[in-house]
C-alpha positions in Angstrom: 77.7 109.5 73.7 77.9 106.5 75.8 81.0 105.6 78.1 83.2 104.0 75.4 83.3 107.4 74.2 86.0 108.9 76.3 89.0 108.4 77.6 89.4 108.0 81.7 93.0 109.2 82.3 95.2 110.9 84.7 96.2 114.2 83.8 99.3 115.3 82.5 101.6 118.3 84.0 100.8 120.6 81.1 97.4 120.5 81.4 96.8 123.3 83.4 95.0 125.2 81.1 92.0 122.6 80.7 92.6 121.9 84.8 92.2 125.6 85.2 88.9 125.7 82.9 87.3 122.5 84.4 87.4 124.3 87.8 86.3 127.4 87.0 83.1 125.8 84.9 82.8 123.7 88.2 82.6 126.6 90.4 80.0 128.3 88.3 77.5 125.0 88.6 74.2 126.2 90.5 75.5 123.9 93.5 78.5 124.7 93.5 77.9 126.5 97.1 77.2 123.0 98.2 80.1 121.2 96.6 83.1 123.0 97.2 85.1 124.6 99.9 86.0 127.8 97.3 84.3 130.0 95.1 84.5 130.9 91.5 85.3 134.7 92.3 88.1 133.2 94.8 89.7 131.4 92.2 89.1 133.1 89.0 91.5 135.7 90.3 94.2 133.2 90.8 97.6 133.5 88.8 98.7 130.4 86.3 101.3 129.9 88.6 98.8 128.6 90.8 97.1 126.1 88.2 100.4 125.3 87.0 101.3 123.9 90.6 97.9 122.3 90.9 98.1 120.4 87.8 101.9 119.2 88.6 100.9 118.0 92.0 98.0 115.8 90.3 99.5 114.1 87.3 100.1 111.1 86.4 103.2 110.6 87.8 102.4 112.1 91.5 102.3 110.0 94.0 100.1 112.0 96.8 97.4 113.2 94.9 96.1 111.8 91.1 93.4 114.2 89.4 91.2 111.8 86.8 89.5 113.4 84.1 87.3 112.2 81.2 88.2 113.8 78.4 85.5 113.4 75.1 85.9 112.8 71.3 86.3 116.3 70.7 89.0 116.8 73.2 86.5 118.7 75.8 87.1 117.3 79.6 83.8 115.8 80.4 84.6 115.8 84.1 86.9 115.0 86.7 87.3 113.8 90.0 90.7 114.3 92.2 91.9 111.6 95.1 93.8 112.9 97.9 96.4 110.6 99.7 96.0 110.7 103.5 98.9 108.5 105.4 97.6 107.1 108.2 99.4 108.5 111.4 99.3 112.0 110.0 96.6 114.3 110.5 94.1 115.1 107.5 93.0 118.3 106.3 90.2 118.6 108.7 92.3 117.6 111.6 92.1 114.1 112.4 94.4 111.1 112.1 93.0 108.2 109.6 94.1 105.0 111.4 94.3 103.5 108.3 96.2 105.1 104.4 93.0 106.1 102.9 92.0 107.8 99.4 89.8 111.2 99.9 88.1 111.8 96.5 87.5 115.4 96.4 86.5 118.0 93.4 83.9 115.8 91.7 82.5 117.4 88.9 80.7 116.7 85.7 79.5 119.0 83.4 75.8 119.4 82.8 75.9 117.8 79.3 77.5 115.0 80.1 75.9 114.1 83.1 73.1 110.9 83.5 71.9 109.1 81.0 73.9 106.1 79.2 77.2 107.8 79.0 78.2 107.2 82.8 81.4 109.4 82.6 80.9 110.0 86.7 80.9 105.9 86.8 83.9 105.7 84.8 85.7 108.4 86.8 84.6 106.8 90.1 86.1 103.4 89.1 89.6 104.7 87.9 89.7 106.8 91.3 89.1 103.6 93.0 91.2 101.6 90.6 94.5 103.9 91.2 93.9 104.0 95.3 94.0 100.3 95.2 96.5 100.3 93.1 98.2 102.9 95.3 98.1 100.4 98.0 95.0 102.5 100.0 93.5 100.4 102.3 90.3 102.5 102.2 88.5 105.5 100.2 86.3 108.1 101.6 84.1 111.3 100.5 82.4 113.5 101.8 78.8 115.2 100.8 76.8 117.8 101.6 74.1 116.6 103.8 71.5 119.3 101.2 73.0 117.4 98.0 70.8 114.6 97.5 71.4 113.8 93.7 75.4 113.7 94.4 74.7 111.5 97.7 72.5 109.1 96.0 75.2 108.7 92.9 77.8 107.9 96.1 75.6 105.1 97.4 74.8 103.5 94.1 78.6 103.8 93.6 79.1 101.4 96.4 80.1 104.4 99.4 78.5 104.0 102.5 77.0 106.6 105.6 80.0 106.3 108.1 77.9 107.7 110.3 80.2 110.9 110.7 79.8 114.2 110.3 82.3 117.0 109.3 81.3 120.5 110.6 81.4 123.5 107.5 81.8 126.6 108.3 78.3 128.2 107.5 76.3 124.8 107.4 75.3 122.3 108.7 77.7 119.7 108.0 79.0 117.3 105.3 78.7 113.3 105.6 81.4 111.1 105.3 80.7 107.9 102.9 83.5 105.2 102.7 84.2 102.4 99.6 86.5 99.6 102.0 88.1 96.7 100.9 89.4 93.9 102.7 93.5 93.3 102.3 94.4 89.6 102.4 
């Protein structure tokens, strides 16, 4: 499959079933230690209540937080990546106050199959996330990555994010660098 082959969309509020499964394939990836701030067996016990707020707080109509999936021919999500709203003036989730409204792309996940080659569904999610910050009037985007994920790291730089030269303490680890995509506001 090559990119043309899927559709890049925001999700809808009544796909919490496939929001549900993405995650929970997500948390099973070998890395997933290094990529995310929960575990599978955290999660998997999780009522739907919980997936069903998730998903209604990401759609396509919320205005805080968009989740961005690539969905295939056959209907299978290919992968997503979610991006987080953070007002500037009022402290982010790891404490700190962004001087400027920035996007935080967070849960960035393809699955095995569908990653590399021509099909560039990571790409193609990277440029809608960007594409709906801007549009969302974001003056900046940011992510972080686990200083031990090398393959996700170089994917950020060659996606145009750059070493802020920050680090974010994780609990157990070393630390996670923050990588930033700015643009200039005329």
């Amino acid at each position: 499959m090559n990119s043309s082959s899927y559709v890049i969309r925001s999700i809808r509020s009544d796909e919490w079933p496939q929001v549900k499964e993405l995650r929970l394939d997500a948390l099973r990836d070998p890395i997933a230690h290094l990529a995310f701030l929960e575990t599978y067996e955290e999660s998997v016990t999780k009522p739907d209540s919980f997936w069903q707020d998730r998903a209604s707080g990401a759609a396509v109509d919320a205005t805080l937080r968009q989740q961005i999936v690539a969905v295939g021919e056959d209907g299978v999500w290919a992968g997503s990546v979610t991006v987080l709203v953070e007002e500037a003036g009022e402290q982010d989730a790891f404490g700190q106050v962004p001087e400027r409204s920035q996007g935080h792309l967070v849960g960035v996940y393809v699955r095995p199959e569908h990653r590399g080659g021509e099909a560039g569904v990571t790409r193609g999610l990277f440029d809608a996330a960007l594409a709906w910050s801007w549009k969302a009037g974001l003056d900046r985007v940011r992510l972080f990555v686990h200083e031990k994920n090398g393959r996700a790291e170089a994917f950020y730089r060659k996606a145009g994010f750059l070493p802020t030269g920050r680090t974010t303490p994780m609990p157990g680890d070393t630390g996670e660098l923050e990588l930033e995509f700015a643009i200039e506001r005329g």
